[in-house]
C-alpha positions as CSV (number, residue, x, y, z in Angstrom):
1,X,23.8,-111.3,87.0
2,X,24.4,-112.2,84.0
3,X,24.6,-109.6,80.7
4,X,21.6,-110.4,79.2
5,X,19.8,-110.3,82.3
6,X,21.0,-106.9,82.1
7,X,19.9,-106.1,78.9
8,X,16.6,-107.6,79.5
9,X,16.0,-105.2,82.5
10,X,17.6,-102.0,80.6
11,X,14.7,-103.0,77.7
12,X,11.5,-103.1,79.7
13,X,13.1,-100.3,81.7
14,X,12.9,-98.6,78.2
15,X,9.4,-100.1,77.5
16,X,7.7,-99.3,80.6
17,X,9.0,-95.4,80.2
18,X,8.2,-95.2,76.4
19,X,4.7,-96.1,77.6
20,X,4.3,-94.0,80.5
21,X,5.5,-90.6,78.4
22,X,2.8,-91.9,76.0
23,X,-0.1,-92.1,78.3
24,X,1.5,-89.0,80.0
25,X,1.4,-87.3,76.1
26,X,-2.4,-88.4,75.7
27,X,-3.5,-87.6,78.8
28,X,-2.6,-84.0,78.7
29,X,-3.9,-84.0,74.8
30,X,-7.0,-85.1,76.3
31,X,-7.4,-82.5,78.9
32,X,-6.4,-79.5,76.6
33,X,-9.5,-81.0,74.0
34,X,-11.7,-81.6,77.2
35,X,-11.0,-77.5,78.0
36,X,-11.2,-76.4,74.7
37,X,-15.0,-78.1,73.9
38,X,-16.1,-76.6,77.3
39,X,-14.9,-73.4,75.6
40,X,-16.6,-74.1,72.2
41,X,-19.7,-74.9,74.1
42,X,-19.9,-72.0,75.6
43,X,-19.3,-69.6,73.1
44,X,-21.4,-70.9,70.9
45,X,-24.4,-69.8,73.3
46,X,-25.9,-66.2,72.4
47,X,-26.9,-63.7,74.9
48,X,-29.9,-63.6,75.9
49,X,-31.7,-61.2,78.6
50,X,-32.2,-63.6,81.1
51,X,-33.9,-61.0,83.4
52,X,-36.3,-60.9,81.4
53,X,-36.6,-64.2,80.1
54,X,-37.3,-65.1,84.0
55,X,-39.8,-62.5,83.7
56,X,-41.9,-64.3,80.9
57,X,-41.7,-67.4,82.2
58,X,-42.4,-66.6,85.7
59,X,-45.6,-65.0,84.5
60,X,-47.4,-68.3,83.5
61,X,-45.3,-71.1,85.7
62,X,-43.4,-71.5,89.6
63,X,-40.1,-71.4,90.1
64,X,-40.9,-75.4,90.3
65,X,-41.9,-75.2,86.7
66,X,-46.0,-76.0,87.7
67,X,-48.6,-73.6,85.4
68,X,-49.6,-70.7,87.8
69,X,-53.4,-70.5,88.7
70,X,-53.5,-67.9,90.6
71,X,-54.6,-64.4,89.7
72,X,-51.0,-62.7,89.2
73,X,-50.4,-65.2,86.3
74,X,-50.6,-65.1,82.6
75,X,-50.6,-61.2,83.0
76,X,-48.1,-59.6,80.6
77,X,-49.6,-58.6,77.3
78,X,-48.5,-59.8,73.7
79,X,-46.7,-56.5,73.1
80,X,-44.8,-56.7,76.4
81,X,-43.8,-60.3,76.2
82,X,-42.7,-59.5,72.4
83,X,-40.6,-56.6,73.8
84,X,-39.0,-58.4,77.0
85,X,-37.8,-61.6,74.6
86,X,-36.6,-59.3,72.3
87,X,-39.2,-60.7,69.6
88,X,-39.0,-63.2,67.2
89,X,-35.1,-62.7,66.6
90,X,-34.7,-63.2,70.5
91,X,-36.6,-66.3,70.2
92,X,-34.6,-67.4,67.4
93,X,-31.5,-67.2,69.9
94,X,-33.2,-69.1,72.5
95,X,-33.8,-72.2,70.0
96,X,-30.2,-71.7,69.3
97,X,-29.3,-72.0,73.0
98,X,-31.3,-75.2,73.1
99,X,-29.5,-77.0,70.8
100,X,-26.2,-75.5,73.2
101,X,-28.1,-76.7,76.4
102,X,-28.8,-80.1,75.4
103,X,-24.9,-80.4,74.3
104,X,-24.1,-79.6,77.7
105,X,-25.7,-82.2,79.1
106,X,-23.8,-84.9,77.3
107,X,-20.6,-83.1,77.6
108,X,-21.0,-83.5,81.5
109,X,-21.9,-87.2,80.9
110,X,-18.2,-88.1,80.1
111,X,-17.6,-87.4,84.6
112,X,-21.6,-88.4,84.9
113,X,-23.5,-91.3,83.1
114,X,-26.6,-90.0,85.1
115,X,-26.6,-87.1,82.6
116,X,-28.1,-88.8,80.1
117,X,-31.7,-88.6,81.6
118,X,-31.4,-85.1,81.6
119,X,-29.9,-84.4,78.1
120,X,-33.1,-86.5,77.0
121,X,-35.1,-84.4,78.8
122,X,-33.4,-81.5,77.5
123,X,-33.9,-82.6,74.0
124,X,-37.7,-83.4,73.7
125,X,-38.2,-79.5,75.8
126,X,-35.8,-78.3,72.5
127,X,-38.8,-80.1,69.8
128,X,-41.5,-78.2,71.7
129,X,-39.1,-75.0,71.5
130,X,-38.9,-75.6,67.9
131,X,-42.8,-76.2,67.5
132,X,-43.4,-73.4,69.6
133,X,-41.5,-71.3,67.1
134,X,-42.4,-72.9,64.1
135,X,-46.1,-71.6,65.1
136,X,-45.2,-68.2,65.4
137,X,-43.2,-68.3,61.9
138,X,-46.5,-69.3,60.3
139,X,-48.7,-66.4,62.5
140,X,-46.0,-63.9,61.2
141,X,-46.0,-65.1,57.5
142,X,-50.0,-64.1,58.2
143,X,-49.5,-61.3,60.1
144,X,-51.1,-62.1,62.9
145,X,-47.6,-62.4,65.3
146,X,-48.6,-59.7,68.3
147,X,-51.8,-61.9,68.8
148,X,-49.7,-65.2,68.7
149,X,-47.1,-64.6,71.1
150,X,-49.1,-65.1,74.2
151,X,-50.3,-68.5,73.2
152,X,-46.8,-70.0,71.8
153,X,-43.6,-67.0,73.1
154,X,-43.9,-67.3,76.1
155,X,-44.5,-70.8,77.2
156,X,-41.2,-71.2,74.5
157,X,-39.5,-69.2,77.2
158,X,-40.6,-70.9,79.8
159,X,-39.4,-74.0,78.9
160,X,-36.4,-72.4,78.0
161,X,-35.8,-71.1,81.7
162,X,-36.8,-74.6,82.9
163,X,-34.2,-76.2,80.5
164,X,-31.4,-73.7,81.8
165,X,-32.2,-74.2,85.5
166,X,-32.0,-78.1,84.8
167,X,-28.6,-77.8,83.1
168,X,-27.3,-75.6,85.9
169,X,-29.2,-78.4,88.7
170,X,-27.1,-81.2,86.8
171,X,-23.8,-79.4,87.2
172,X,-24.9,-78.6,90.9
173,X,-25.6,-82.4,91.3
174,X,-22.5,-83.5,89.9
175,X,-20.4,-80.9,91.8
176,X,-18.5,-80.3,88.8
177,X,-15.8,-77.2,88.7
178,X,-17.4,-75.5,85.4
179,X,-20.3,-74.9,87.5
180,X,-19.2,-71.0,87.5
181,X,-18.8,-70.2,84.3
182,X,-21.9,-72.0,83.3
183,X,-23.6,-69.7,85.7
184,X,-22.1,-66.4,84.1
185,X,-22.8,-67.9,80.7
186,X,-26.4,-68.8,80.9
């Protein structure tokens, strides 16, 4: 063999190692940023009751998410429905939630494309969050809140209970790992 044939194997040697530390250097940059916007995603959800939220919601629709006809529904008063969500300001942190849910959803999109339905979904049920609220605003600008809060609070939080059991059936579906701390989070 001759030297140059030497030197030629010593370079790509060289090459081929220079790129594999790279990738290796990238790929662990990757997963530290992949970690740390899990993290940012889920701090950035407030605490909400969700007891209660369950409560509200399962008042007026089925586990399934169908409106309730039967004569156990739509029985919690404006004053108790105010009181369990925690009022306006507990509403307010739901709408902020949304905004987290629907973030969710694409972040599990990088491991599942099928996500994007969902975060679609997600988004439109965060509008009618935000028209829901934007109703009671007005009604409490002309003090008449209490009376509102049966006809726009609590279907809010009952699309915000369906839109938190959809996040948590995605990461079911796609038998992903954060799975548990999603669960303790929402």
């Amino acid at each position: 063999m001759s030297t140059r044939t030497v030197y030629f194997i010593v370079a790509v040697a060289i090459f081929i190692l220079a790129l594999t530390a790279i990738a290796a250097y990238y790929y662990r940059r990757w997963q530290k940023s992949s970690q740390k916007n899990w993290e940012r995603l889920l701090k950035r959800l407030t605490a909400v009751d969700r007891s209660s939220i369950a409560e509200v919601a399962l008042d007026i629709i089925d586990e399934s998410g169908r409106r309730r006809k039967d004569e156990a529904s739509a029985v919690l008063e404006p004053s108790e429905i105010s009181k369990l969500v925690g009022g306006l300001e507990g509403l307010e942190a739901m709408e902020a939630n949304c905004a987290v849910l629907v973030d969710l959803a694409f972040y599990v999109q990088q491991w599942y494309p099928e996500a994007i339905v969902v975060a679609e979904k997600l988004r439109l049920s965060a509008r009618e969050i935000e028209w829901h609220l934007g109703r009671l605003r007005s009604a409490q600008q002309t003090g008449k809140l209490e009376g509102a809060f049966t006809m726009y609070a609590q279907p809010a939080v009952a699309t915000y209970y369906l839109m938190t059991r959809q996040v948590l059936a995605l990461y079911e579906e796609g038998n992903l790992a954060m799975l548990a701390d999603l669960r303790s989070a929402l």
